[in-house]
C-alpha angles and dihedrals in degrees: 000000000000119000085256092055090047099048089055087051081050096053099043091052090054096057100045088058094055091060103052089059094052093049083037091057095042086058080047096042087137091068111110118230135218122185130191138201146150135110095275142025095024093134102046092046100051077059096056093044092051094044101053088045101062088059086089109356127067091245146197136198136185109257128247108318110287126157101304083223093058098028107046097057082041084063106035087062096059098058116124122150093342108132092192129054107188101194135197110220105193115170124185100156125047116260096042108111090043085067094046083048088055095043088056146338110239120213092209119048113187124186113183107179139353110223145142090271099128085359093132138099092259087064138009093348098217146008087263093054097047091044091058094049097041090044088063082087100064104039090056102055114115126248091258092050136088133233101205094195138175103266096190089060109084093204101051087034090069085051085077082067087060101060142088083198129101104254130208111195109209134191136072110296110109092251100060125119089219105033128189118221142172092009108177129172101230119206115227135131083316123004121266137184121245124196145148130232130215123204101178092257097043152349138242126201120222134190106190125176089229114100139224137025093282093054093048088049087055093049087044079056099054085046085060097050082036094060092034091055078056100256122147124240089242093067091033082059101047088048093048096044092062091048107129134196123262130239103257084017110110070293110184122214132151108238111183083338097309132120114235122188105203104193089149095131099093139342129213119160082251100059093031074063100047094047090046091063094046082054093053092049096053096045114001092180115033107021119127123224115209119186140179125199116293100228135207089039095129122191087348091065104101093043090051103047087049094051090055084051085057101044097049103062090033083057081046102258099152086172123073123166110182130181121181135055094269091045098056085069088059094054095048096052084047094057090040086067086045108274133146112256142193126175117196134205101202135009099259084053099059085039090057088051093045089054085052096061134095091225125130090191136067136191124177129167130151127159118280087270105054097070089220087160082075090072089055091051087051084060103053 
């Protein structure tokens, strides 16, 4: 069989499969649905819902984060007896979410941020562009349903105006239906973030092992599906509470009495951002920044990559440790306003500067691409 003659098996297979799950889901139309988007979080977010879920629901998640088109109709075909299907709804291409649209019609539609992430013209071309395909979600939820959205993102915040669905708008900003206050990184025998949420009758307090504001806004995000679905707060508590970091994740660990932060899974200038503050708030003098180039930015790159040069100092970062072409336009930007830089031009270098340091704290975060997990095993 020749690759040509393969790829059209492929394809059909492919197909085919398609078109089980969606007869699969209509012989399981009483499966709840819960679909997510957005340019960032997505992930983590899919494991808190579904976390919090199973506290009270036979539940199902997406696994991992393979490719949606591969991955929802995976899924759909293991249903038995789950009574919750908690989706990721990545989309990179247009038309995507169309597919995942036609594949199922989910009850709960959450959008957590709008980015550049995909933003290029490999992918969605713009933000527009990525706003109009990523929006599809939420329009298309039913009456009965619900859109859980960012309320602190204008952007996704006016999405509540393009649904027949019932919104909740969630974050910290003092509109909000769901509203984060008194969020603190608390220092232990590894670090947790502590919040409160308001609910406008009442309030409940969290301590959850995932850092920073963003990850507490995501988590703020899985107690609203959790309390639309009709759990209490009680059991929404419990289930948040145990909630655990991930591997690549603003992940902590001691290494030779150090505290390393691995957040090496993906990189966006959002969440370069994001993982910059936790950073701050752990050590706000004498923590190192290592990054490695944010990828798929398009013609936005070399702006981008000089704006988190820029943040960084301007949050108090004095340490900064790069490896990768585009990054070496954020370092240079860092050591123009006064910082500390070395580029590197391969992972056991950085690792050997990294050793060299006085820093207690260590942040390191990179796209997919970039490997940057190689510099934390050159530590250990």
């Amino acid at each position: 069989m020749n690759y040509g003659e393969a790829g059209v098996v492929k394809v059909v297979y492919r197909q085919a499969r398609w078109e089980a799950a969606k007869a699969w889901l209509k012989v399981h139309d009483d499966v709840d649905v819960v679909g997510i988007t957005g340019s960032v979080g997505k992930t983590t977010t899919k494991e808190i819902i579904g976390q919090v879920l199973s506290g009270q629901f036979e539940s199902t998640i997406t696994k991992d984060n393979y490719d949606p088109i591969f991955n929802l109709p995976l899924t759909t075909l293991s249903i038995r007896d789950e009574e919750k299907f908690v989706a990721e709804m990545g989309v990179d291409g247009c038309g995507q979410m169309d597919q995942y649209l036609d594949l199922m019609t989910p009850r709960v539609g959450v959008i957590t941020k709008f980015s550049l992430a995909h933003a290029d013209k490999d992918h969605l071309g713009s933000l527009e562009g990525l706003i109009e395909e990523k929006s599809k979600l939420i329009k298309a939820l039913p009456p009965h349903g619900w859109a859980i959205l960012n309320g602190d993102d204008e952007l996704v915040r006016q999405l509540g105006n393009e649904t027949k669905a019932s919104v909740m708008l969630v974050g910290f900003d003092k509109n909000n239906d769901l509203r984060i206050t008194d969020y603190k990184l608390v220092k232990g025998d590894l670090p947790k973030s502590c919040f409160t949420v308001n609910y406008g009758f009442g309030e409940k307090i969290f301590e959850i092992g995932l850092l920073g504001r963003h990850n507490v806004f995501l988590t703020t995000i899985g107690v609203g599906v959790g309390m639309v679905m009709g759990m209490s707060l009680d059991t929404i508590k419990e289930r948040v509470d145990e909630l655990k970091p991930v591997k690549g994740r603003l992940y902590p660990e001691y290494i030779k009495g150090r505290l390393v932060i691995d957040d090496t899974y993906n990189a966006s200038p959002e969440a370069v951002k994001a993982a910059i503050d936790v950073l701050v708030e752990l050590d706000s003098k004498n923590g190192t920044l290592v990054l490695g180039d944010m990828l798929e930015l398009g013609e936005l790159s070399d702006k981008e990559h000089r704006q988190v040069g820029r943040y960084a100092f301007e949050r108090g970062v004095r340490r900064l440790g790069v490896y990768g072409d585009e990054a070496k336009l954020t370092a240079r930007e860092f050591k123009t306003m006064g910082g500390e830089v070395m580029v590197a031009e391969s992972h056991e270098e950085l690792s050997g500067w990294i050793r060299d340091t006085e820093s207690e704290v260590i942040l390191v975060k990179g796209s997919r691409g970039m490997m940057m997990e190689r510099v934390i095993e050159g530590l250990r």
